[in-house]
mmJSON file of the N, C-alpha and C atoms, coordinates in Angstrom:
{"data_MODEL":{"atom_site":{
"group_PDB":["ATOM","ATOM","ATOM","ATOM","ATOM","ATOM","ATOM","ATOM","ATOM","ATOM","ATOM","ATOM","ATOM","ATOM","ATOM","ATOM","ATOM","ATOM","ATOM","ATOM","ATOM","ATOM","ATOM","ATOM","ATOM","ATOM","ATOM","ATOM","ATOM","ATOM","ATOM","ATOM","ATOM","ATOM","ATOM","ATOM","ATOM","ATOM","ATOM","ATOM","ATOM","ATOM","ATOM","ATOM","ATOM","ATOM","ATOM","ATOM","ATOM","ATOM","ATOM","ATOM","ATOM","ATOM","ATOM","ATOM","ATOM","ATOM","ATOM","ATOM","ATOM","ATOM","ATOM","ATOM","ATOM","ATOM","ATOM","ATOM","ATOM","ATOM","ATOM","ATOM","ATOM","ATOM","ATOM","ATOM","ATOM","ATOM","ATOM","ATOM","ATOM","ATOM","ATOM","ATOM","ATOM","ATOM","ATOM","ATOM","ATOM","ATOM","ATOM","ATOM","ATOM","ATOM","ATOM","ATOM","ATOM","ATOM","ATOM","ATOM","ATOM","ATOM","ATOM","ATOM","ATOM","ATOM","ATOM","ATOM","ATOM","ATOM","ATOM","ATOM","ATOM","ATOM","ATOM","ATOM","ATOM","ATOM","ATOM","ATOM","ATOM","ATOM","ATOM","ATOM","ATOM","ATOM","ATOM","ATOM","ATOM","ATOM","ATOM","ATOM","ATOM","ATOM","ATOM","ATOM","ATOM","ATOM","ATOM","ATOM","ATOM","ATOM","ATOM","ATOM","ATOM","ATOM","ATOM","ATOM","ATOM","ATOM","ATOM","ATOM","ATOM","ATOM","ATOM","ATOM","ATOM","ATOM","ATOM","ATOM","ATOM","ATOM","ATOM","ATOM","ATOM","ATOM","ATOM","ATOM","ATOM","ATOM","ATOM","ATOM","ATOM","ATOM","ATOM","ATOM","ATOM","ATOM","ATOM","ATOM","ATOM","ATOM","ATOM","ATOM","ATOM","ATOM","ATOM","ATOM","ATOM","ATOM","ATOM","ATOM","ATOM","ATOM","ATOM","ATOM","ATOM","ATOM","ATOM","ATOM","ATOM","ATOM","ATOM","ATOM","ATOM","ATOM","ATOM","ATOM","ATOM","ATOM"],
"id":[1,2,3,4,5,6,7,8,9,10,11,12,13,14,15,16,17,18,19,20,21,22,23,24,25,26,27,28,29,30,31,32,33,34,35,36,37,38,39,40,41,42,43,44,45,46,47,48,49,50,51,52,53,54,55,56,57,58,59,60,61,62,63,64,65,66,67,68,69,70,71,72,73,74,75,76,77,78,79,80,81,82,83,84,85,86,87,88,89,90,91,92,93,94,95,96,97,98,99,100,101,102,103,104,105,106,107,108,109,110,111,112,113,114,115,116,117,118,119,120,121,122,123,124,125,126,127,128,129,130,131,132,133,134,135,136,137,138,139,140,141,142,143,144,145,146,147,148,149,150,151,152,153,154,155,156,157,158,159,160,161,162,163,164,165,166,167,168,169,170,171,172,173,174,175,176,177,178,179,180,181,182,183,184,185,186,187,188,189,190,191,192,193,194,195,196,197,198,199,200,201,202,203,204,205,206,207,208,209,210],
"type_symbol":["N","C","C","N","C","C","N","C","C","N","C","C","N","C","C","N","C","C","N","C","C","N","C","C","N","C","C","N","C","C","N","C","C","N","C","C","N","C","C","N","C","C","N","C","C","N","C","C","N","C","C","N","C","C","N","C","C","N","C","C","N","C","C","N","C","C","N","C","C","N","C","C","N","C","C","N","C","C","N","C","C","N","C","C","N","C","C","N","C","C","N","C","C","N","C","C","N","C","C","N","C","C","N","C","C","N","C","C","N","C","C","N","C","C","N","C","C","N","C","C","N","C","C","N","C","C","N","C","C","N","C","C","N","C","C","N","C","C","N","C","C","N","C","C","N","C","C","N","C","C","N","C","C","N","C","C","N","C","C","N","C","C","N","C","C","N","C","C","N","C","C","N","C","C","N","C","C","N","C","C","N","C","C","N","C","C","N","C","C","N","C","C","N","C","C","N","C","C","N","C","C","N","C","C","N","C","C","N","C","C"],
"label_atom_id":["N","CA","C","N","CA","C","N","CA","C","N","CA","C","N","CA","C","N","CA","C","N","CA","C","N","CA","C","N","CA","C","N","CA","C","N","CA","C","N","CA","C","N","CA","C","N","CA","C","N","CA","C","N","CA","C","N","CA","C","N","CA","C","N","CA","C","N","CA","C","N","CA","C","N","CA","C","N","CA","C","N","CA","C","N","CA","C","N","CA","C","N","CA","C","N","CA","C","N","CA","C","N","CA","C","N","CA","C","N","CA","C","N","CA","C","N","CA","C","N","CA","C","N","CA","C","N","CA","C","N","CA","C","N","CA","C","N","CA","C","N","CA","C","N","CA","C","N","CA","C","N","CA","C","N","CA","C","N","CA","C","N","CA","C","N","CA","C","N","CA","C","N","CA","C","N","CA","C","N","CA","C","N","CA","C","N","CA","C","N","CA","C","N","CA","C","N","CA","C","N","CA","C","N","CA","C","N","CA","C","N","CA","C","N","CA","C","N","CA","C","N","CA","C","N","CA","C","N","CA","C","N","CA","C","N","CA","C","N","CA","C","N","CA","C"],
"label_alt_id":[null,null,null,null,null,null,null,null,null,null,null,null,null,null,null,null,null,null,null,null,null,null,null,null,null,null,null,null,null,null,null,null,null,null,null,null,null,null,null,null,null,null,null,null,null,null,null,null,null,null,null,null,null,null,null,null,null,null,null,null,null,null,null,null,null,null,null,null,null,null,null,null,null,null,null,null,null,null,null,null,null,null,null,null,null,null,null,null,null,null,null,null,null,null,null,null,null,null,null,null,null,null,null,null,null,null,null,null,null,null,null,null,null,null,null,null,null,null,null,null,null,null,null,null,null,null,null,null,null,null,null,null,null,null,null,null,null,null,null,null,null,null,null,null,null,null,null,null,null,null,null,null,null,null,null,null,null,null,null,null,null,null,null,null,null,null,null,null,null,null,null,null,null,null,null,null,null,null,null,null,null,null,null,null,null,null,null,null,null,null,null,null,null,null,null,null,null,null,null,null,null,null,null,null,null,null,null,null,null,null],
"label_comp_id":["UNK","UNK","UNK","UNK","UNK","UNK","UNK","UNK","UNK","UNK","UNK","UNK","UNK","UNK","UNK","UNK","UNK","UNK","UNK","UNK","UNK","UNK","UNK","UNK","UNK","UNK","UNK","UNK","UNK","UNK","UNK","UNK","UNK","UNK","UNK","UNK","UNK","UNK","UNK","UNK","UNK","UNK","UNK","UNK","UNK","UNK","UNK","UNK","UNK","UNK","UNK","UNK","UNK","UNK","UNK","UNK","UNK","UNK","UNK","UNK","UNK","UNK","UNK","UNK","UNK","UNK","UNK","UNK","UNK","UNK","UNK","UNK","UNK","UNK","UNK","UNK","UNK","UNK","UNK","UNK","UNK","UNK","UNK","UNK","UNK","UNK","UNK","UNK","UNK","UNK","UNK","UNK","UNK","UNK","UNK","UNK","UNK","UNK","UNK","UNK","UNK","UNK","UNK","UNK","UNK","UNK","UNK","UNK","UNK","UNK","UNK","UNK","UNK","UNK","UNK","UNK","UNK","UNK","UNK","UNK","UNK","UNK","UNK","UNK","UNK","UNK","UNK","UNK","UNK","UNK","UNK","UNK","UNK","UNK","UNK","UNK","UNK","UNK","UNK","UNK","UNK","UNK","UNK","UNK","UNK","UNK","UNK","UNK","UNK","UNK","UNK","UNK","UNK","UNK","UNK","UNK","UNK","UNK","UNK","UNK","UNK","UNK","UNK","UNK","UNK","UNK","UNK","UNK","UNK","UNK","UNK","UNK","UNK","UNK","UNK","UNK","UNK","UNK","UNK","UNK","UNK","UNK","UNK","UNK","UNK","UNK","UNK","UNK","UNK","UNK","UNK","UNK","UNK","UNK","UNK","UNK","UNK","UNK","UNK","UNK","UNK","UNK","UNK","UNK","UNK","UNK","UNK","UNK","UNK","UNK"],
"label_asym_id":["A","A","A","A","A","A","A","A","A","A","A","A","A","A","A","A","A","A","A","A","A","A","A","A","A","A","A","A","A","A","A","A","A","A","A","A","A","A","A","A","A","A","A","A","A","A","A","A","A","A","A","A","A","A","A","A","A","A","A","A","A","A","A","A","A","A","A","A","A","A","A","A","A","A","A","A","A","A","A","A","A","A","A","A","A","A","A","A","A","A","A","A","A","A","A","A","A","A","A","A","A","A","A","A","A","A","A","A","A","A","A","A","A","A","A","A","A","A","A","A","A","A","A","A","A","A","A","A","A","A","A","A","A","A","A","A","A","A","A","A","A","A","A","A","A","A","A","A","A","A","A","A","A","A","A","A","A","A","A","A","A","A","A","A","A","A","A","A","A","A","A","A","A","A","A","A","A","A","A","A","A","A","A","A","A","A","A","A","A","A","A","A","A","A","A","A","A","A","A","A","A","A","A","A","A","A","A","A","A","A"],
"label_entity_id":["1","1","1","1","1","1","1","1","1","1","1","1","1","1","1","1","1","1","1","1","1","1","1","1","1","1","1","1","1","1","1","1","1","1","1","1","1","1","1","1","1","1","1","1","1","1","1","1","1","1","1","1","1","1","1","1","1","1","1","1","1","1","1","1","1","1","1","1","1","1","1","1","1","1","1","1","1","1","1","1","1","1","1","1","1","1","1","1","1","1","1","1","1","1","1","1","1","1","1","1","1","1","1","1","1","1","1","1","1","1","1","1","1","1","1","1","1","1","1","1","1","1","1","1","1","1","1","1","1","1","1","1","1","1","1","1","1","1","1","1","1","1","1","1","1","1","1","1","1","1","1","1","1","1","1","1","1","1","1","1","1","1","1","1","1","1","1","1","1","1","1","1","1","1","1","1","1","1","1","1","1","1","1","1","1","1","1","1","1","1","1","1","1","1","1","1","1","1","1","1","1","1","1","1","1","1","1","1","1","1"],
"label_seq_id":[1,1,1,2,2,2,3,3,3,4,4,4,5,5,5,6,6,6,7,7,7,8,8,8,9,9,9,10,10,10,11,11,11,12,12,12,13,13,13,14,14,14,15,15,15,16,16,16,17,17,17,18,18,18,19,19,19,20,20,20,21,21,21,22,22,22,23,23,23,24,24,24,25,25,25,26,26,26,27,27,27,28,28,28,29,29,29,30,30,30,31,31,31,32,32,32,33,33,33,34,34,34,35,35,35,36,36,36,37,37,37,38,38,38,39,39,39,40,40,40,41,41,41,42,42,42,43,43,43,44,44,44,45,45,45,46,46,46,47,47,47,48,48,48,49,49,49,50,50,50,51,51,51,52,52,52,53,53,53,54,54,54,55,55,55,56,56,56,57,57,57,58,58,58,59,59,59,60,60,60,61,61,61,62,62,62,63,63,63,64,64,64,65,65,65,66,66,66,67,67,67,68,68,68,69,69,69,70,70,70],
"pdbx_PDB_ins_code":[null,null,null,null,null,null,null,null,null,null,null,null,null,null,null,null,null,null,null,null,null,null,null,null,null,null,null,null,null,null,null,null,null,null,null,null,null,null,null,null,null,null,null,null,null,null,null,null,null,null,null,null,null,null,null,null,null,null,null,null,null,null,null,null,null,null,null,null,null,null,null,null,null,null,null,null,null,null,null,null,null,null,null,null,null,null,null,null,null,null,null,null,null,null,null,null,null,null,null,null,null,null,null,null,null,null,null,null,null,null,null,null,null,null,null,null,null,null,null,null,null,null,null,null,null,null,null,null,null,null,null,null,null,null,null,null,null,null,null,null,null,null,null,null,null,null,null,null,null,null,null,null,null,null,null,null,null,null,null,null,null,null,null,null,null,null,null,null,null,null,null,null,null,null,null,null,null,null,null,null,null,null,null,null,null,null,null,null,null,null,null,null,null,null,null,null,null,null,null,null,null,null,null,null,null,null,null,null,null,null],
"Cartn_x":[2.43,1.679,1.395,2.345,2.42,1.125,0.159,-0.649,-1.938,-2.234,-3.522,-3.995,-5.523,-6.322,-6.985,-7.469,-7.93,-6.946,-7.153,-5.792,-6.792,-5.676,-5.701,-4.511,-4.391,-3.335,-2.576,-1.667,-1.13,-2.113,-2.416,-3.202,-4.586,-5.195,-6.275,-6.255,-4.692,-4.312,-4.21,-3.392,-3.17,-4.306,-5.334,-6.717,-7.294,-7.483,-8.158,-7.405,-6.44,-5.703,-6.042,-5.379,-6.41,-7.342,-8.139,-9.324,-9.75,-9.679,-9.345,-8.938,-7.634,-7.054,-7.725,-8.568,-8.861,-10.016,-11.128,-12.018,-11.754,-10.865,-10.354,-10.217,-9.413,-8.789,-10.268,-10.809,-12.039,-13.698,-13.093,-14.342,-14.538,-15.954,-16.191,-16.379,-15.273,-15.009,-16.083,-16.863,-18.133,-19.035,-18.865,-20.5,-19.865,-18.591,-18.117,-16.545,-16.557,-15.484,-14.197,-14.743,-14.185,-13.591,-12.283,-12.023,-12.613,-12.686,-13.0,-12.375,-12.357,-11.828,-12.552,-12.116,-12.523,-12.21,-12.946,-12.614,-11.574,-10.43,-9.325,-9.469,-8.239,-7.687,-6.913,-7.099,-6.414,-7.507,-6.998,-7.528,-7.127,-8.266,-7.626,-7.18,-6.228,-5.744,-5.387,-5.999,-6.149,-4.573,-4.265,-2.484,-2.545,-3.512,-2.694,-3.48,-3.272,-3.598,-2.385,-1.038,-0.202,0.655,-0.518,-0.08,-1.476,-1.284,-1.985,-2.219,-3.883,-3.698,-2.599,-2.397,-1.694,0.287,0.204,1.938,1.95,0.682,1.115,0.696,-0.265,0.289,1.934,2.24,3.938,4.901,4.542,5.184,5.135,3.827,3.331,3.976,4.113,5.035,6.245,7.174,8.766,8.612,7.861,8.233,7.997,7.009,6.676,8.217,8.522,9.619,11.161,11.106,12.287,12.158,11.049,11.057,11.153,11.261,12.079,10.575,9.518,8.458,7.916,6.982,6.265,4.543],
"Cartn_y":[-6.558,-5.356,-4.617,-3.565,-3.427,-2.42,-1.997,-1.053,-1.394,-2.464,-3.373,-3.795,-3.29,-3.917,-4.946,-5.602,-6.657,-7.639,-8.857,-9.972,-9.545,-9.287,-9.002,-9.692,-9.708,-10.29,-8.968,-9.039,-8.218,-8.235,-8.916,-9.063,-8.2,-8.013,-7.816,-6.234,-5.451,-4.513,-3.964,-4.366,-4.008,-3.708,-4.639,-4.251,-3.576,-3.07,-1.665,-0.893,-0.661,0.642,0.712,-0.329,-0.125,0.394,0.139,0.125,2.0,2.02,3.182,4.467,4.139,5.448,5.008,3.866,3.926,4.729,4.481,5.434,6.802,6.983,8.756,9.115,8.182,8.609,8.982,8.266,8.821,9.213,9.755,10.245,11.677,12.687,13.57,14.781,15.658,16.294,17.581,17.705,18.526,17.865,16.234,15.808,15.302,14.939,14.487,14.975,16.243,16.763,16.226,15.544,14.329,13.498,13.115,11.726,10.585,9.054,8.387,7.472,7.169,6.173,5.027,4.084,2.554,2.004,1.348,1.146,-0.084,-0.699,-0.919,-2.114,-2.836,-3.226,-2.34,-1.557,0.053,0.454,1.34,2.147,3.484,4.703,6.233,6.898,7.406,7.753,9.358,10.123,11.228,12.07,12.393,13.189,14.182,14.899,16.209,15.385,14.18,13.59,13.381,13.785,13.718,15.251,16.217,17.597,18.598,19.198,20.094,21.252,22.066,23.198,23.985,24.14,25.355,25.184,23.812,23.293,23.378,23.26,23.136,24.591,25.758,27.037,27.822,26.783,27.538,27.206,25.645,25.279,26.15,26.458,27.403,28.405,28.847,30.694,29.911,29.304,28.934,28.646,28.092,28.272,29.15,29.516,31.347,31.865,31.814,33.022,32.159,31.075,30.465,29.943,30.306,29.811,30.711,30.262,31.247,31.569,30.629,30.867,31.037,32.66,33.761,32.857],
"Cartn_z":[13.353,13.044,14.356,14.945,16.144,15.941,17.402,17.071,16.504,16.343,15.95,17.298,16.983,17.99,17.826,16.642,16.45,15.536,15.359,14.316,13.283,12.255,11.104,10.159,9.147,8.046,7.546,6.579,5.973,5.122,4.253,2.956,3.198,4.554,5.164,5.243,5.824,5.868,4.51,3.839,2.499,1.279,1.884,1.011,1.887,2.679,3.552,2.828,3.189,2.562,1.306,-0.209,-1.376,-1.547,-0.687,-1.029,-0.857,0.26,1.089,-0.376,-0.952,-1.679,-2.869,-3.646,-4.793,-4.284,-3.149,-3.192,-2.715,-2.822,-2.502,-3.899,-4.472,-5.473,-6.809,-6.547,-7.65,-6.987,-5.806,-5.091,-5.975,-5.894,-6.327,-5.317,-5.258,-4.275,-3.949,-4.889,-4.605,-3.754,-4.188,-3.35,-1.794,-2.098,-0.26,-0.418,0.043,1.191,1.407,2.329,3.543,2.883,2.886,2.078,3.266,2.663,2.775,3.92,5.28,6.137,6.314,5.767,6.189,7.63,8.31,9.669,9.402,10.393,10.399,11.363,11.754,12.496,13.384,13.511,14.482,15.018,16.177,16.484,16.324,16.396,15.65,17.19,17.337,18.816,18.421,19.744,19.612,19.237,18.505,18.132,19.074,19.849,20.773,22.324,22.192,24.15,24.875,24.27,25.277,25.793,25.121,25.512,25.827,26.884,27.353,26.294,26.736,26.061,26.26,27.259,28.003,26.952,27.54,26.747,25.013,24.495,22.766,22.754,23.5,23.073,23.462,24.503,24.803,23.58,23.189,22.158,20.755,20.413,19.471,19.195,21.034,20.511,20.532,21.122,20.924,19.452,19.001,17.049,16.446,16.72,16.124,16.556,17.643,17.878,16.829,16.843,16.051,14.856,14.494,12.799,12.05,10.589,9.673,8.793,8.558,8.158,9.027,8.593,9.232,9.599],
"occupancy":[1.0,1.0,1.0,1.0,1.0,1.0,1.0,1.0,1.0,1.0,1.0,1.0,1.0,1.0,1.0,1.0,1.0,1.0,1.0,1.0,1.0,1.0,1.0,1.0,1.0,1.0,1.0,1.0,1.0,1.0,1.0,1.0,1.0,1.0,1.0,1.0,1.0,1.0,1.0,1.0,1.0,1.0,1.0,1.0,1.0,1.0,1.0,1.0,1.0,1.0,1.0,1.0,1.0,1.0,1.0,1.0,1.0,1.0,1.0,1.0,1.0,1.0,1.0,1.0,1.0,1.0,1.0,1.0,1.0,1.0,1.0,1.0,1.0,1.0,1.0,1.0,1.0,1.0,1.0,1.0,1.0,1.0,1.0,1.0,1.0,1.0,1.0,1.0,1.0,1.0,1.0,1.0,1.0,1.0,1.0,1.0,1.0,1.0,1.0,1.0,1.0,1.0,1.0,1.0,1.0,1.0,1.0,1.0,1.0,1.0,1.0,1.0,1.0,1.0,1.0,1.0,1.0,1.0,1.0,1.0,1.0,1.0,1.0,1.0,1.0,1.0,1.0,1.0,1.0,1.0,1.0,1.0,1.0,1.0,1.0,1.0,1.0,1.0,1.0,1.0,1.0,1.0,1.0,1.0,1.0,1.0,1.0,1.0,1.0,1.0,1.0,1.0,1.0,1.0,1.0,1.0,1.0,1.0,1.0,1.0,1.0,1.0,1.0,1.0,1.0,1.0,1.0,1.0,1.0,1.0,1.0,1.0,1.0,1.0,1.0,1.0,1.0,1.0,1.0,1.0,1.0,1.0,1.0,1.0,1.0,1.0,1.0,1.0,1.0,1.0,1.0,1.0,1.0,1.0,1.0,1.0,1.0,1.0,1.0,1.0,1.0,1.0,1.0,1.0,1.0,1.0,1.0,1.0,1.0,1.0],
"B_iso_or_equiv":[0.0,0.0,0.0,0.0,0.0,0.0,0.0,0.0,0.0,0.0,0.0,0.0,0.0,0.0,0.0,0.0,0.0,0.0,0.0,0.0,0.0,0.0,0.0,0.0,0.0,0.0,0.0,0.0,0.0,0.0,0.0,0.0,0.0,0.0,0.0,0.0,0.0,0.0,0.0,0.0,0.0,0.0,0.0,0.0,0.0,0.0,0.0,0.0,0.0,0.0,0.0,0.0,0.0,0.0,0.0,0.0,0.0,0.0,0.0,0.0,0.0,0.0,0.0,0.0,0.0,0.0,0.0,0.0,0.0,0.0,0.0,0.0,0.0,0.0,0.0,0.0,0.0,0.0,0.0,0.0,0.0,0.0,0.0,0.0,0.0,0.0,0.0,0.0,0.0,0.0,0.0,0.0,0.0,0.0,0.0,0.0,0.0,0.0,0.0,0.0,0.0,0.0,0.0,0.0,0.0,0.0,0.0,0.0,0.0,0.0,0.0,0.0,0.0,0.0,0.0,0.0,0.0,0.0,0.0,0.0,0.0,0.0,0.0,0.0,0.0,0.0,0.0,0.0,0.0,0.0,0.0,0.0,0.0,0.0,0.0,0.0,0.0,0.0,0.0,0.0,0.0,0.0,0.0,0.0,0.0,0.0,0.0,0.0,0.0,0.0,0.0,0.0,0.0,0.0,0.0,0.0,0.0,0.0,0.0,0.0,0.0,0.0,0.0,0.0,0.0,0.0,0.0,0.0,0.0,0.0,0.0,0.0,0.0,0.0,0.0,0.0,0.0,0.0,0.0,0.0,0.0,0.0,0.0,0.0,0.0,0.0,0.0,0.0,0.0,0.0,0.0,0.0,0.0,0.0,0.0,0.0,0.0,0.0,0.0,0.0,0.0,0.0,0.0,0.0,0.0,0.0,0.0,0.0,0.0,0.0],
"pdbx_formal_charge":[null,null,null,null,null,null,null,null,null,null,null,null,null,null,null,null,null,null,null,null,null,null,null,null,null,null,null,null,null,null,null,null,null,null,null,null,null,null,null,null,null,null,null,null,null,null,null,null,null,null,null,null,null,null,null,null,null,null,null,null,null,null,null,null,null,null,null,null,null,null,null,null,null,null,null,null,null,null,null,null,null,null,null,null,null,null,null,null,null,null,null,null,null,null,null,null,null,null,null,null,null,null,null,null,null,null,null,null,null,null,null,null,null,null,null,null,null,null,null,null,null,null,null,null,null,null,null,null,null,null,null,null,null,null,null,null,null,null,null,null,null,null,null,null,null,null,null,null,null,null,null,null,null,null,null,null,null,null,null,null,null,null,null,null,null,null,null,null,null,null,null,null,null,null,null,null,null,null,null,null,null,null,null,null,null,null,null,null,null,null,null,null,null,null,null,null,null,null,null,null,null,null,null,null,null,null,null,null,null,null],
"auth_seq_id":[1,1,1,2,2,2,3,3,3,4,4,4,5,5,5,6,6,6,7,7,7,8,8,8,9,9,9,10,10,10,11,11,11,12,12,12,13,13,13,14,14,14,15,15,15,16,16,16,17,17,17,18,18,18,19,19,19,20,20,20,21,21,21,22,22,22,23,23,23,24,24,24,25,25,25,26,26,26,27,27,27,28,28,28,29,29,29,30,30,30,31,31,31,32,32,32,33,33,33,34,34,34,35,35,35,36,36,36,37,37,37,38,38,38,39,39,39,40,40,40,41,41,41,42,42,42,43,43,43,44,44,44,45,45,45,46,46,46,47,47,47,48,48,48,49,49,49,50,50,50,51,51,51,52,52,52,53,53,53,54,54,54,55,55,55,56,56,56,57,57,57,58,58,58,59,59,59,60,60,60,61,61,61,62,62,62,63,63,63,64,64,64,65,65,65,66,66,66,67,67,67,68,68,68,69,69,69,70,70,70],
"auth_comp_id":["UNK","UNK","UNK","UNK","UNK","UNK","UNK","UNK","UNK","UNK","UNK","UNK","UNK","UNK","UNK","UNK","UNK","UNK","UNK","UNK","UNK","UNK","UNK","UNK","UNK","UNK","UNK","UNK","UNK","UNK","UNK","UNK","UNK","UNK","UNK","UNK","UNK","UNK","UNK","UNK","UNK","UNK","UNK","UNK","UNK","UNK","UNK","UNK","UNK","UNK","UNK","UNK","UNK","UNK","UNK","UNK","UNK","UNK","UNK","UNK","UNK","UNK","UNK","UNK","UNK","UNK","UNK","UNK","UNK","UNK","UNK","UNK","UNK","UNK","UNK","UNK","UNK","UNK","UNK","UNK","UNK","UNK","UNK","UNK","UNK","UNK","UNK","UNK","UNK","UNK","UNK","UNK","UNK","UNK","UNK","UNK","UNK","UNK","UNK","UNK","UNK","UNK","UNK","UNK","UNK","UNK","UNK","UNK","UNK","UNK","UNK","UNK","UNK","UNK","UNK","UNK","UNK","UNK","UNK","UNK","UNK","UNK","UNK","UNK","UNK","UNK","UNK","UNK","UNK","UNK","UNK","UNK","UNK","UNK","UNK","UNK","UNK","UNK","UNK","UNK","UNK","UNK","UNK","UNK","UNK","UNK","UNK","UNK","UNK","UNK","UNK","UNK","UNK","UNK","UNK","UNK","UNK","UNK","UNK","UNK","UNK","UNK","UNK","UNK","UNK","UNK","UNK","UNK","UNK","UNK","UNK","UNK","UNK","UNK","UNK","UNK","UNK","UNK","UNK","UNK","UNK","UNK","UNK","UNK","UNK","UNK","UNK","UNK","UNK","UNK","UNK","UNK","UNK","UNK","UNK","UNK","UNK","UNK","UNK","UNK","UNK","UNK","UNK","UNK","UNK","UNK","UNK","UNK","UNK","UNK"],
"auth_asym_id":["A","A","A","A","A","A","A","A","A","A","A","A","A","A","A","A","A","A","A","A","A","A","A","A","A","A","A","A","A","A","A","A","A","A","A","A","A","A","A","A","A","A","A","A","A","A","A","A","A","A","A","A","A","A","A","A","A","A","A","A","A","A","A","A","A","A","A","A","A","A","A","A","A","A","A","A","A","A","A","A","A","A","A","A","A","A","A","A","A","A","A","A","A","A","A","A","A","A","A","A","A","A","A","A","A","A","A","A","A","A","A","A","A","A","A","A","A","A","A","A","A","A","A","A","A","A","A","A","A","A","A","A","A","A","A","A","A","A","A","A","A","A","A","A","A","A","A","A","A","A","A","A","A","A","A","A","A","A","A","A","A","A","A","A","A","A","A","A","A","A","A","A","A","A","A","A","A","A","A","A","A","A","A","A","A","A","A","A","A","A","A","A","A","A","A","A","A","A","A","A","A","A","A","A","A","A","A","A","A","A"],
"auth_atom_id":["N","CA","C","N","CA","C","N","CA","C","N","CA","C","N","CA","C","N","CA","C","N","CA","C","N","CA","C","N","CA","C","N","CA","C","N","CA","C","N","CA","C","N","CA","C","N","CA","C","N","CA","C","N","CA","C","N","CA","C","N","CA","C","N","CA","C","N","CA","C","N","CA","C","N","CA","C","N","CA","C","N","CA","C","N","CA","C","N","CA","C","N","CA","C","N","CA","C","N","CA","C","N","CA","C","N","CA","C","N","CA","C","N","CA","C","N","CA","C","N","CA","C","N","CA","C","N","CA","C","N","CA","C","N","CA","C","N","CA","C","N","CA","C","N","CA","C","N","CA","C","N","CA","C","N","CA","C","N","CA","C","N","CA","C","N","CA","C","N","CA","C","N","CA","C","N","CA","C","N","CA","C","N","CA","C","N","CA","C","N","CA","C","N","CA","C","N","CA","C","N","CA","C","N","CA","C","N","CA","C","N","CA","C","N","CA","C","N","CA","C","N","CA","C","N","CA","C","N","CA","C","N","CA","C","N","CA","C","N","CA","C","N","CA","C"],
"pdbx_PDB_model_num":[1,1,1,1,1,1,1,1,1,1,1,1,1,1,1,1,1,1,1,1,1,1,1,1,1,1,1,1,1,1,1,1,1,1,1,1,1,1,1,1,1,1,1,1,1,1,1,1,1,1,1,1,1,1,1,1,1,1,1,1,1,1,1,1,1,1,1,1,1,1,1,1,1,1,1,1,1,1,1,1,1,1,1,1,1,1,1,1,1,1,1,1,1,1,1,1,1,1,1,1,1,1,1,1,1,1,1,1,1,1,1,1,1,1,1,1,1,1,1,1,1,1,1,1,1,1,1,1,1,1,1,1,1,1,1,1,1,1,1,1,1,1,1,1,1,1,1,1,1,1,1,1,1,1,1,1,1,1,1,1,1,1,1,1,1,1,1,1,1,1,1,1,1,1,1,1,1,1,1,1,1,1,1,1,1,1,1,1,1,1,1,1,1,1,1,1,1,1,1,1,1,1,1,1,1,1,1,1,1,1]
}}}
């Protein structure tokens, strides 16, 4: 289970996650928003820490200028 910070099982993983989308799945979206994250054997790692502001707005316009959706 590459990407685990603490030992965990499959079985251990597999019921987080369960658990996880059954309470999404019948949460009441007026009273909480937010779906539901159970804390893990993971850790949550930031998705834009290996790019600068400056580089994901250059990236931004090179797709603006080459994509086909406006």
């Amino acid at each position: 289970m590459v990407g685990q910070d603490r030992a965990a099982s499959q079985a251990d993983v597999a019921a987080i996650i369960h658990a996880e989308a059954f309470m999404n799945v019948h949460r009441d979206p007026k009273k909480r928003r937010d779906p539901f994250t159970l804390p893990g054997p993971w850790s949550t790692k930031d998705p834009n820490a290996d790019v600068t502001p400056e580089r994901r707005a250059e990236l931004e316009e090179q797709l603006g200028r080459r994509s086909a959706f406006a």
